[in-house]
N, C-alpha and C positions, 0 to 999 in steps of 0.2 A: 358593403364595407370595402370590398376590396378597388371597387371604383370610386371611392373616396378616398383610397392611399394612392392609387394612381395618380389622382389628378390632383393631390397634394404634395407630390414627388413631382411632378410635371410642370406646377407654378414654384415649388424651389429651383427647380432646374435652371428655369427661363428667367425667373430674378436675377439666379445668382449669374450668369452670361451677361445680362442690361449692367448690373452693380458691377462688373468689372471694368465692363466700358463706360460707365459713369466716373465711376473712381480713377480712370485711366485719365480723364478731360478733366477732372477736378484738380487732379496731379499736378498736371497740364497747365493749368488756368493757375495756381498757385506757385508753381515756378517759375510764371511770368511773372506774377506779383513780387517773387522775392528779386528775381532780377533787374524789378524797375524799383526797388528800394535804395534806401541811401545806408553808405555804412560798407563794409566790409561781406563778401562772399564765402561763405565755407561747404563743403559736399563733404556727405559723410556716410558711408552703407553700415545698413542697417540691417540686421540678420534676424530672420525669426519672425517677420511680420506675415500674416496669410491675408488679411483683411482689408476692409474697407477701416471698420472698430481698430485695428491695430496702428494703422497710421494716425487715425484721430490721437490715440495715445499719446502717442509722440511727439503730434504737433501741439496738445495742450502743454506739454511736460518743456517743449522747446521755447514755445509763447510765455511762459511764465516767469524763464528768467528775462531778468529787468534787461535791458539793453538789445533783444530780438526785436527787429523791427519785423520783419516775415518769416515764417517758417513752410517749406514745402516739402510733404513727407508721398514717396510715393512705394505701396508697399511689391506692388510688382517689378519695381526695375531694384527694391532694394536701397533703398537711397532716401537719403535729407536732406536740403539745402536750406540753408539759414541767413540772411541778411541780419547782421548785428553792430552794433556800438563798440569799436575794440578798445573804448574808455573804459567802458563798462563792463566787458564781456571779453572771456578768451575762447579759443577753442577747447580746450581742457574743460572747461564749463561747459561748454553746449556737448560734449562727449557724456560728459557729468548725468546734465539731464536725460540723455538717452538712456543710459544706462539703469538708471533709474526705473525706466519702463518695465523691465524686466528682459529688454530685447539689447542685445549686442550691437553695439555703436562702434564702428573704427572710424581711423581717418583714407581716405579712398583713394 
């Protein structure tokens, strides 16, 4: 038993180390997306995220309002960057949506 919680504490360990650095290039790769989109740039830190799952929040909650063309949430540096439609869309709104997460949204 006890070498069965070992090396189930062992394969969470070594996941959650890969899941940071994945999640760090995901970041990564999405903040290039938002920076090759068309429309207007916003950054905004975001308080309270520990996860890989907490940034996905975010960015469903950021993609949803209409006028987001990209959203890139990264929860280790803290931070969201948004390409958006400022026809459509303000900043007060994409704050909006953060907020909504349950995680604290400023402007940065």
């Amino acid at each position: 038993m006890l070498t069965t919680l070992l090396f189930a504490l062992n394969m969470t360990t070594t996941e959650a180390q890969a899941c940071a650095m994945a999640d760090a290039q995901a970041a990564a790769d999405a903040k290039a997306e938002v920076e090759a989109s068309e429309g207007n740039k916003a950054t905004f830190k975001v308080e309270g995220m520990t996860c890989g799952g907490c940034s996905s929040k975010v960015i469903a909650a950021l993609q949803g309002v209409d006028g987001v063309h990209a959203a890139a949430v990264d929860y280790q540096a803290g931070t969201a960057t948004v390409a958006f439609d400022p026809a459509k869309v303000d900043e007060a709104k994409l704050l909006e949506a953060i907020n909504t997460t349950g995680f604290a949204g400023s402007n940065s």
